[in-house]
ROVO-568362 format. One record per residue: residue in one letter; x, z, y of N, C-alpha, C, CB in turn; residue number from 1. Coordinates in pm, 1 decimal. Each point is the difference from the previous one (the first is absolute). Glycine has a CB too. Layout:
! residues N
  resn    n_east      n_up   n_north   ca_east     ca_up  ca_north    c_east      c_up   c_north   cb_east     cb_up  cb_north  resi
     A         X         Z         Y         X         Z         Y         X         Z         Y         X         Z         Y   NUM
...
***
This chain:
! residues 69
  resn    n_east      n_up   n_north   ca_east     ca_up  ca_north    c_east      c_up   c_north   cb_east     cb_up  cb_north  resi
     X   -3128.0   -2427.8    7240.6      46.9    -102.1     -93.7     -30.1    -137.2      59.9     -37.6     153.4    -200.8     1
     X     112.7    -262.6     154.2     -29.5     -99.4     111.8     -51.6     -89.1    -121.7     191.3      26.2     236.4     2
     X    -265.5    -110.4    -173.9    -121.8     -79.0    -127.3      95.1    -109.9     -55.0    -272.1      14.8     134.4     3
     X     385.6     -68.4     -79.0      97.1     -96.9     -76.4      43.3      85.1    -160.9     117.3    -114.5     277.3     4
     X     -92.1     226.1    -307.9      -2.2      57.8     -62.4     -32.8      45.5     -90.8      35.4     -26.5     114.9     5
     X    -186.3      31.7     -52.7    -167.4      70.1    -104.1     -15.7    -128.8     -63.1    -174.8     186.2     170.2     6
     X     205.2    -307.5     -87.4     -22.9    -149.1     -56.9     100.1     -33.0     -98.2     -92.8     -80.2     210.4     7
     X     226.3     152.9    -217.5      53.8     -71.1    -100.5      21.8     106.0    -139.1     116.7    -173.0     199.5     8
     X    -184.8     279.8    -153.0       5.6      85.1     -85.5    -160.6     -39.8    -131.9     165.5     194.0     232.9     9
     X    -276.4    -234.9    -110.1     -91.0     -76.5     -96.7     -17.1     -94.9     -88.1     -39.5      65.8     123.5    10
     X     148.0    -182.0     -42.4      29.7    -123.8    -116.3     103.5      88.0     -96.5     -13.3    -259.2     172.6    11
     X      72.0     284.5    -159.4     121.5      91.6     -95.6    -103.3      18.5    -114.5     177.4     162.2     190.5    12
     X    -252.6     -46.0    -180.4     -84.0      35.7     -70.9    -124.7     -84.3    -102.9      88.1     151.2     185.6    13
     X    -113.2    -270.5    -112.0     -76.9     -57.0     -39.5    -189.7     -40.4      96.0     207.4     116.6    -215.3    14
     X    -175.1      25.1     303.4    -146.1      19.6      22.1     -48.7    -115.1     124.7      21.2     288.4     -75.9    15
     X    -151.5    -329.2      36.9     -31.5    -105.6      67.4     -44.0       4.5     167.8     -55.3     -53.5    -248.2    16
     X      20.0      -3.4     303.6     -40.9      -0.3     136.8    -113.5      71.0      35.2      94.8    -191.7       6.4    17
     X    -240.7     187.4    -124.8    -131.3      96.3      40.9      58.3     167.4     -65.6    -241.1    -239.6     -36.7    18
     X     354.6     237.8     -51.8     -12.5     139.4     -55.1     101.7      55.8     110.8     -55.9     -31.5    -288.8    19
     X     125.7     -14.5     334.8     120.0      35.4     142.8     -87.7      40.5     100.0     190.2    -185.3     -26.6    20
     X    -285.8      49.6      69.0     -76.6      62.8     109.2    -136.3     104.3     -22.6      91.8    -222.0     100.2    21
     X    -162.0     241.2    -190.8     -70.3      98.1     -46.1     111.6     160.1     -18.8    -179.7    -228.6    -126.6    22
     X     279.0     234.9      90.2      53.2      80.9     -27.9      55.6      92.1     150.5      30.5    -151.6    -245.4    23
     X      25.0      31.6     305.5      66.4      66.5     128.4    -150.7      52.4      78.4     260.9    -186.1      30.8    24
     X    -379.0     117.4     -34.0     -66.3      34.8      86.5     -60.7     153.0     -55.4     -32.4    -267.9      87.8    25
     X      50.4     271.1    -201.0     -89.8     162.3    -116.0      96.4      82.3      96.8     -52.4     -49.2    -349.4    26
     X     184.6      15.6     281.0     105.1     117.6      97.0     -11.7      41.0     141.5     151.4     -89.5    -129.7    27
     X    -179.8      23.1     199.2     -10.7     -24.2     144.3    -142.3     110.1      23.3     117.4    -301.5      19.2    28
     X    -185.8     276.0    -115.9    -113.8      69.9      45.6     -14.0     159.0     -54.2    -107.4    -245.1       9.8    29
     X     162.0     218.7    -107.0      13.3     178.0     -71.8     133.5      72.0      82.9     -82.1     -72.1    -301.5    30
     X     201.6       2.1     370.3      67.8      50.1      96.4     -46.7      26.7     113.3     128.6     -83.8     -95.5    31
     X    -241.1      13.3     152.2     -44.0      54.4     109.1    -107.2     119.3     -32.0      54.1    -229.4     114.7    32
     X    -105.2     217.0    -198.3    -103.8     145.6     -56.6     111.3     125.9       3.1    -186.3    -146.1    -207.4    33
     X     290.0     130.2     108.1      87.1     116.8     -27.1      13.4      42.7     149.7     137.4     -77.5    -233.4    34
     X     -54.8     -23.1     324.4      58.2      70.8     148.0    -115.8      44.2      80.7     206.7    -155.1      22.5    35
     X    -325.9     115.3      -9.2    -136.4      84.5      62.9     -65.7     109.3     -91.0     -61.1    -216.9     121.4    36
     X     113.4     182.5    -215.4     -59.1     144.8     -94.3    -144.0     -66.7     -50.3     109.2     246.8     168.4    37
     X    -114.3    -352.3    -198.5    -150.7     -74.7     -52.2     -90.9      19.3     135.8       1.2      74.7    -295.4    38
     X      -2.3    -107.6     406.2     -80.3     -15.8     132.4      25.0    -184.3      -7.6      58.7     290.8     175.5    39
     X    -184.0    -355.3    -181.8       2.5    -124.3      -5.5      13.0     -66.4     149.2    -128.7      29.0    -224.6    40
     X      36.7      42.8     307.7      44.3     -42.7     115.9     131.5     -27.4      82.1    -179.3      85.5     -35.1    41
     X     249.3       9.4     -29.7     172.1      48.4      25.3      68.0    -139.0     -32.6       4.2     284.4     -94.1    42
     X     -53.9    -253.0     -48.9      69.4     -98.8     -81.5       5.9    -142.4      56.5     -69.8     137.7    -187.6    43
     X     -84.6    -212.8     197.8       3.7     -93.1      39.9      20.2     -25.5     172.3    -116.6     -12.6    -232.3    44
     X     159.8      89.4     264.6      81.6     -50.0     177.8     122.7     -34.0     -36.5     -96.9     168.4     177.0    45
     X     147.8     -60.7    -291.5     147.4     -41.9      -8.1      59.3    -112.4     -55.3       0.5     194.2      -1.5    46
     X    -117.0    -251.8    -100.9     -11.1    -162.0     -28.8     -34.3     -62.9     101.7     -60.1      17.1    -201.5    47
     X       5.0     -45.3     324.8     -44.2     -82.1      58.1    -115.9     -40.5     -39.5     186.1     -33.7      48.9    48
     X    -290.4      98.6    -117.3    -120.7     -66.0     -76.2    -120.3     122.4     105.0     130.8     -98.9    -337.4    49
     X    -233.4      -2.0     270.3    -164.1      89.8      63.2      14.8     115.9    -167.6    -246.5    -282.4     175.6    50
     X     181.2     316.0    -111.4     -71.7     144.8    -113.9     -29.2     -75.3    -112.2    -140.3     170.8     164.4    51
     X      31.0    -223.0    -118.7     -87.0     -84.2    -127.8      66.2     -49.8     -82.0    -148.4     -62.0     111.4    52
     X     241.0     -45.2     -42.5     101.8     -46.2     -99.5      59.7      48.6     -86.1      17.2     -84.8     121.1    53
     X      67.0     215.3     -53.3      68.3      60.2     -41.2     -53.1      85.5    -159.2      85.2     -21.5     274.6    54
     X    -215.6      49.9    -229.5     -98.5      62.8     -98.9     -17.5    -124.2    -107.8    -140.0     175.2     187.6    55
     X     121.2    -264.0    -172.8     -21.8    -139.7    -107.3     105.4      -2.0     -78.0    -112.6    -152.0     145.4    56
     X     262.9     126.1    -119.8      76.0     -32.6     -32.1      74.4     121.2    -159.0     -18.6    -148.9     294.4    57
     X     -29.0     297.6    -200.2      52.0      63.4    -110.5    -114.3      18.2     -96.1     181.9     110.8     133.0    58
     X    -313.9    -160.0    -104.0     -87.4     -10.3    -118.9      50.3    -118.7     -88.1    -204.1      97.3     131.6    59
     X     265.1    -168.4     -98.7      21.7    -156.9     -71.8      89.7      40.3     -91.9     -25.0    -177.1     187.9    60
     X     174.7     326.7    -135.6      90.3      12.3     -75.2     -64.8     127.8     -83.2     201.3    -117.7     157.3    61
     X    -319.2     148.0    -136.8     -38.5     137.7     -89.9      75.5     114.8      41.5     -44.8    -129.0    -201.4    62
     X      49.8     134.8     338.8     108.3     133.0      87.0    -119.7      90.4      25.7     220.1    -140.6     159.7    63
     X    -187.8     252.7    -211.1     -95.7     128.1      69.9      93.4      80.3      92.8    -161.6      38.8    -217.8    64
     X      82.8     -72.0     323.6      63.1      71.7     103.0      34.6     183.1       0.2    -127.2    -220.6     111.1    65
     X      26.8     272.1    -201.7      15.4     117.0     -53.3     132.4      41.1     -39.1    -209.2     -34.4     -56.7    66
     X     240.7     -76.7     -45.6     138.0      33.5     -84.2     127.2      42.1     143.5     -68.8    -223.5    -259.9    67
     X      38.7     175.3     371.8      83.0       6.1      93.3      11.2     132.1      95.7     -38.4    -240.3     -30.9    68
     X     -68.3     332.1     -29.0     -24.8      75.3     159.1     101.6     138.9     -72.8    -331.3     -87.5     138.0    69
***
């Protein structure tokens, strides 16, 4: 999907700039859990992120990596 898109599909909607970017990033991270099967390490190469991070970020969105395996 190309983000000109996701962008006008957000103003369309209403949704603001922190709930767009909080949102795309939740997805981003529970998509990379689903395609490694919940392996965080997996996950976060395929983001481009360290582990740690990667581990921070889905604590911030309340992601159990469990739900993924």
């Amino acid at each position: 999907m190309k983000f000109e898109i996701l962008a006008e599909m957000c103003i369309a909607c209403g949704v603001g700039h922190r709930a767009a970017k909080d949102g795309l990033e939740k997805a981003l991270l529970i998509q990379s859990l689903r395609h490694t099967k919940g392996n965080v390490s997996r996950a976060a190469v395929i983001l481009q992120m360290h582990r740690n991070q990667f581990s921070q970020r889905i604590a911030a969105h309340d992601i159990r990596r469990k739900d993924y395996k």
